[in-house]
C-alpha positions as CSV (number, residue, x, y, z in Angstrom):
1,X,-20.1,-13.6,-65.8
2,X,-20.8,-11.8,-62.6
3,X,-23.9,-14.5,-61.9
4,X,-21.4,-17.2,-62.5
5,X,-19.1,-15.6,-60.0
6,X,-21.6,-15.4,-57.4
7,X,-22.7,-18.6,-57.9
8,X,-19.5,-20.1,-57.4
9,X,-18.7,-17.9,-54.3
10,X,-22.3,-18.8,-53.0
11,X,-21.6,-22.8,-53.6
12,X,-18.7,-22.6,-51.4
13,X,-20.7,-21.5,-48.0
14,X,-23.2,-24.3,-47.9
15,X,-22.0,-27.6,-46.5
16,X,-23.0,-30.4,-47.4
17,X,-24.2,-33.1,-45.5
18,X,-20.3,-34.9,-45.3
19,X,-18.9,-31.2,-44.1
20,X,-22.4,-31.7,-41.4
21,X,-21.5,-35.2,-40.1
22,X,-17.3,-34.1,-39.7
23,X,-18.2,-30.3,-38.0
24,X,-21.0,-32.5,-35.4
25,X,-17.9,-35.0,-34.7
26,X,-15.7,-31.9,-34.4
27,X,-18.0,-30.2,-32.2
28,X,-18.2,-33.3,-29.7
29,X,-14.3,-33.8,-29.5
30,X,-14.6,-30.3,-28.3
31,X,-17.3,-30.1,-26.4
32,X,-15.1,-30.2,-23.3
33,X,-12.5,-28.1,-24.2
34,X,-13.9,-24.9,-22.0
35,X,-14.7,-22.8,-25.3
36,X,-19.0,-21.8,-25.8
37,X,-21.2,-23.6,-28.1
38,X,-20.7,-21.2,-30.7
39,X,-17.3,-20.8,-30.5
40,X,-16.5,-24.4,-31.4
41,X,-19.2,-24.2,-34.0
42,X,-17.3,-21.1,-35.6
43,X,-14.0,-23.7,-35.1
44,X,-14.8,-26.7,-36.5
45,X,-16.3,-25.3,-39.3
46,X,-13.6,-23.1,-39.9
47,X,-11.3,-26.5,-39.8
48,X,-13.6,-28.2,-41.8
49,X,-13.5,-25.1,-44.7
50,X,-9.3,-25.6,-44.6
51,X,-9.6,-29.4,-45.3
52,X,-9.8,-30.8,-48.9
53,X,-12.8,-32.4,-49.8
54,X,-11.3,-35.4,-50.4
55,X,-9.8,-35.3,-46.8
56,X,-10.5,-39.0,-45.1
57,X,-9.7,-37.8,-41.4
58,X,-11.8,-36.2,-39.2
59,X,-10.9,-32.9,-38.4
60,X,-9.7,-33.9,-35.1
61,X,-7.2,-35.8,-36.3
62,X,-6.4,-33.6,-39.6
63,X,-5.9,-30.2,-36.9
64,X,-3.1,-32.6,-35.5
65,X,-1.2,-32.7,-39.0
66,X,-1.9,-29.4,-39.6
67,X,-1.2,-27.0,-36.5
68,X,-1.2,-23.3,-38.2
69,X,-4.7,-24.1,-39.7
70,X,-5.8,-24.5,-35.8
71,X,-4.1,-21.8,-34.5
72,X,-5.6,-19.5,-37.5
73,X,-9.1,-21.2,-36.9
74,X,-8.9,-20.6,-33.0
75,X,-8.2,-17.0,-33.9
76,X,-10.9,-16.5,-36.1
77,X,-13.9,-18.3,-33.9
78,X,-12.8,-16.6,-30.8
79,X,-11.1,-19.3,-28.7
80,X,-9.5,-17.8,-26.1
């Protein structure tokens, strides 16, 4: 039981290559935004780990719809 609940924690953290191709588009919406490399990195993937899997926006346009999950995800990756 405590395998299977590492597993499934452990599945979680790796994105796939659909959560790779939405946090690259994130990451060059915001790549003039003023924040470090990393920062928008820790962001947008961040954004992307809020979004449903099924989501059909980017996260550029789901952060619109969804305000408190940017604020929360700013906070988080250090976006001052």
């Amino acid at each position: 039981m405590i395998a299977l609940a590492a597993l499934a924690a452990g599945s979680t953290a790796v994105a796939g290559p659909d959560d790779d191709k939405w946090i690259k588009q994130c990451q060059i919406d915001n790549k003039d935004e003023g924040a470090k490399a990393d920062v928008i990195t820790r962001y947008c993937t961040c954004m992307n780990n809020k979004m449903d899997n099924n989501e059909t926006r980017s996260i550029t346009q789901w952060e619109k719809a969804n305000p408190n999950a940017a604020k929360q995800c700013s906070a988080q990756a250090g976006w001052k």
